[in-house]
N, C-alpha and C positions, 0 to 999 in steps of 0.2 A: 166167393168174391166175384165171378166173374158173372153166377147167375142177379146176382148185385148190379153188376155193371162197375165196379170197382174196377176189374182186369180186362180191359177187351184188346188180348191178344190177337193179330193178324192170323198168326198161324202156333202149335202147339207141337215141340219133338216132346217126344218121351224116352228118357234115359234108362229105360228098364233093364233091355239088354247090353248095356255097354257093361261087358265083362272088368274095365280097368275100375268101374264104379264099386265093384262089391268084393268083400272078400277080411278075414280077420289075421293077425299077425301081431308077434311079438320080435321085433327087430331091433338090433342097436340099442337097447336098455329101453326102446318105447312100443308102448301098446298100438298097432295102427288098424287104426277102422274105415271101412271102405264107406265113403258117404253116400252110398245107394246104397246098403244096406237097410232093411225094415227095422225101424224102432222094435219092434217084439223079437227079431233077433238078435239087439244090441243087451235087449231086456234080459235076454235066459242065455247068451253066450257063456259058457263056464270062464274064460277069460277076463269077459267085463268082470262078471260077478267077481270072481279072485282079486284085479286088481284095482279097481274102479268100480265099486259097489253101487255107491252114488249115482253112476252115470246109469246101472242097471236099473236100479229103483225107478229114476227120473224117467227113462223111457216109456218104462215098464207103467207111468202115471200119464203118459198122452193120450187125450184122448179116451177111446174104447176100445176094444178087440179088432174091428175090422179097419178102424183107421189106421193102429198102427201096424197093422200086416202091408198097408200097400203105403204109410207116408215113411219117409228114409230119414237117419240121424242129418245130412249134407239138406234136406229139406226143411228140418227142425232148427238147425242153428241159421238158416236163411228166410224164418218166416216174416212175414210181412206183420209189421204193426198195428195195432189194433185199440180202436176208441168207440166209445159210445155214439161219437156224431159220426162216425164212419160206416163202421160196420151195420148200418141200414140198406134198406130196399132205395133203387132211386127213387121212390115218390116220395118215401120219408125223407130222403138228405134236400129234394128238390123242394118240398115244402117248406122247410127251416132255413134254407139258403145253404146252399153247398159249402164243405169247407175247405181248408187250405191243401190238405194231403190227397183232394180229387174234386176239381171243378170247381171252387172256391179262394176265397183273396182273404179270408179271416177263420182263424183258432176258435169254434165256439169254447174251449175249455180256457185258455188265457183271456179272448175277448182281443186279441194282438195277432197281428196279420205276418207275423217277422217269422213263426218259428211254429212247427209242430210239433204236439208232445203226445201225439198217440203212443201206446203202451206197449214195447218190448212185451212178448205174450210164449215164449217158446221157453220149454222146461230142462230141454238138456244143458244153454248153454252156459245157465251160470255154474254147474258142473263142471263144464270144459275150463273156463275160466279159474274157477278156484283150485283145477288138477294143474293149470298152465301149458294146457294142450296151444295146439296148433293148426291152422288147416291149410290144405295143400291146395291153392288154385290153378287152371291150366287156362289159358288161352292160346289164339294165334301166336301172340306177342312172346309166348313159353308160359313158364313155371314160376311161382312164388310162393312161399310159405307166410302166411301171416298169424302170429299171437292173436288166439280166441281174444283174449281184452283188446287187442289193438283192432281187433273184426268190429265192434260196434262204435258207432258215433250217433250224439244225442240230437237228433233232428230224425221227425217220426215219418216223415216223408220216406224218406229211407236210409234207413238206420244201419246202414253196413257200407264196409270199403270193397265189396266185391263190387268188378265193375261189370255194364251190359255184359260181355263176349265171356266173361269169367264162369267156369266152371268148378265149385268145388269136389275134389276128388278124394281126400282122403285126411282125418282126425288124427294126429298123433299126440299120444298124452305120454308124459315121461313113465317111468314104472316109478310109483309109489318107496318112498325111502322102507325101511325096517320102523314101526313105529308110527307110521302114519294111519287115523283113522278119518274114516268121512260121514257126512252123514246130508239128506234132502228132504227141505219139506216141501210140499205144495196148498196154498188153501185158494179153494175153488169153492161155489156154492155148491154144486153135488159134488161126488165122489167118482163119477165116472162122464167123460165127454166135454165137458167145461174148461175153456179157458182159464187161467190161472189167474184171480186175484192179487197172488202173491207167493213169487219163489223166493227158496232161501236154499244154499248150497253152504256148509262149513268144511272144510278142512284143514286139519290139525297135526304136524308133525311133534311125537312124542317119546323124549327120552324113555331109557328102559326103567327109571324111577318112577316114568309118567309125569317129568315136565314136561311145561310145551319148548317145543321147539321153536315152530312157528304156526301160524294161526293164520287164514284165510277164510272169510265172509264174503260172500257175493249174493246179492237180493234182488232182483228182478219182478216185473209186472206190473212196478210204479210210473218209470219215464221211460224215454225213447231205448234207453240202452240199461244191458244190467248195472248195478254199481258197485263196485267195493267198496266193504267199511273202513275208513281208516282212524290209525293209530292204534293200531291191536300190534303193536312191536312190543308195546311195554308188558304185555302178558309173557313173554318168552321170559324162561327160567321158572315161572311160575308152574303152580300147578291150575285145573282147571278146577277148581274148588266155588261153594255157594256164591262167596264175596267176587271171584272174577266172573262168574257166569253172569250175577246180577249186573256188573259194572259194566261188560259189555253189551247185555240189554239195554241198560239205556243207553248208551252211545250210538244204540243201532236208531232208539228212539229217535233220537235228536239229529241223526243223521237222514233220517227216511221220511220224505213228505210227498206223501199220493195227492194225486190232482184229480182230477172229476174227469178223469177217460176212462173210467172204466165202471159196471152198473152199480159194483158194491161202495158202499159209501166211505170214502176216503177217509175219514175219522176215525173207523172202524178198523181199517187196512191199517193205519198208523200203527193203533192200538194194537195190531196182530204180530206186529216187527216185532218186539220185545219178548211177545207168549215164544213164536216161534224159535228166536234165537235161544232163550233157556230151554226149549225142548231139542232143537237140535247138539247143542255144547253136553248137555247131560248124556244123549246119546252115547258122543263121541267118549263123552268120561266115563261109562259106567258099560257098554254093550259090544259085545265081542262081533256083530251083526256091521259095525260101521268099521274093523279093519281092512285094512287093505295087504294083501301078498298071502 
């Protein structure tokens, strides 16, 4: 971004060695992870893995080897947004007329100058979201904790409540009930280095019959913020069987409309909500690989 000309920072700290940034913990019934931690150690932590599978897998899918040894889980849930008319060279954005999220008065993807819808593009954090993690900010001002769903707002300019001076410091996800299974997909064009198309994160609280409990969906890489699906309440008591797997495909369907910010073609991305949702629910139904504890 900044050899773009996207970021031209005055000046640049690096949080490497702030020792309060890194570090793994199971405290007070919650997992807590140090947000300077490296994605590839959040990926192969024996802890993630035991209680937060999902969030392993996810990490474990940024990127390529080298990016995630040096980028951090607190850098992954603060990534900047990302669109087709953006993410160019400046002679490219300078040629077509700059747009609203940097040096520009108009959305080429709406054609409306009010609102940007660049693309939520970070893979752990509809994870966070569907575990109902939290994340621990610090500034002058003190400390606050804020709800991963309450972290994102849908305006692609910038799409988060952390403010300038704010530092995030630390991810705390509740420990996983008895019965609870997860599961993450990512579709990208290749399989390794690419930005997400399209995330999908489920998690499923499940009695020992194997009803559901409760049911959380969060799909991301469409608009500015991840989204939950809703009305998956009426699945509780149920089991997760053909008939409900197919029913909440298409609600994911009819819920989920990609816009032209990103290179794959929105129709197709559509079309991918639904594949995805039945392969991630079947997961959760049938594979010992998406429990959690």
């Amino acid at each position: 971004n900044m050899k773009h000309r996207l970021h031209e920072p005055r000046h640049l700290v690096s949080l490497r060695r702030v020792p309060e940034l890194r570090g793994f913990a199971i405290d007070d019934e919650e997992l807590v992870l140090g947000a300077g931690e490296p994605l590839a150690a959040i990926a192969t932590d024996p802890r993630v893995r035991t209680h937060a599978p999902a969030l392993a897998a996810a990490a474990g899918q940024v990127a390529g080897p080298q990016l995630r040894n040096m980028g951090t889980l607190g850098g992954n849930l603060c990534l900047d947004t990302r669109c087709t008319y953006y993410n160019q060279t400046y002679f490219w954005r300078r040629s077509l007329g700059f747009c609203l999220k940097k040096d520009g008065d108009t959305c080429h993807v709406t054609q409306v100058g009010t609102k940007c819808v660049a693309a939520h593009s970070a893979d752990t954090p509809p994870v966070l979201w569907a575990l109902g993690a939290s994340a621990d900010l610090v500034s002058p001002r003190g400390r606050r904790s804020v709800p991963v769903e309450d972290f994102f707002v849908a305006d692609g300019v910038a799409n988060t409540v952390r403010r300038p001076d704010e530092v995030v410091t630390r991810l705390r996800i509740p420990l996983p009930r008895p019965g609870t299974r997860m599961a993450f997909r990512k579709v990208r064009p290749r399989r390794a280095i690419d930005f997400p198309s399209l995330n999908l994160a489920a998690v499923a609280e499940l009695e020992p019959d194997d009803r559901v409990r409760s049911l959380r969906i969060v799909v991301s890489g469409l608009g500015a913020r991840p989204r939950e699906l809703s009305g998956l309440d009426d699945v509780a008591g149920g089991r997760l069987d053909e008939a409900v797997v197919e029913a909440v495909a298409a609600r994911a369907f009819q819920q989920c409309r990609p816009l032209t910010n990103n290179i794959v073609d929105p129709e197709w991305r559509r079309a991918m909500v639904p594949v995805y949702v039945r392969r991630a629910l079947t997961e959760l139904r049938g594979s010992a690989t998406a429990r959690a504890g």
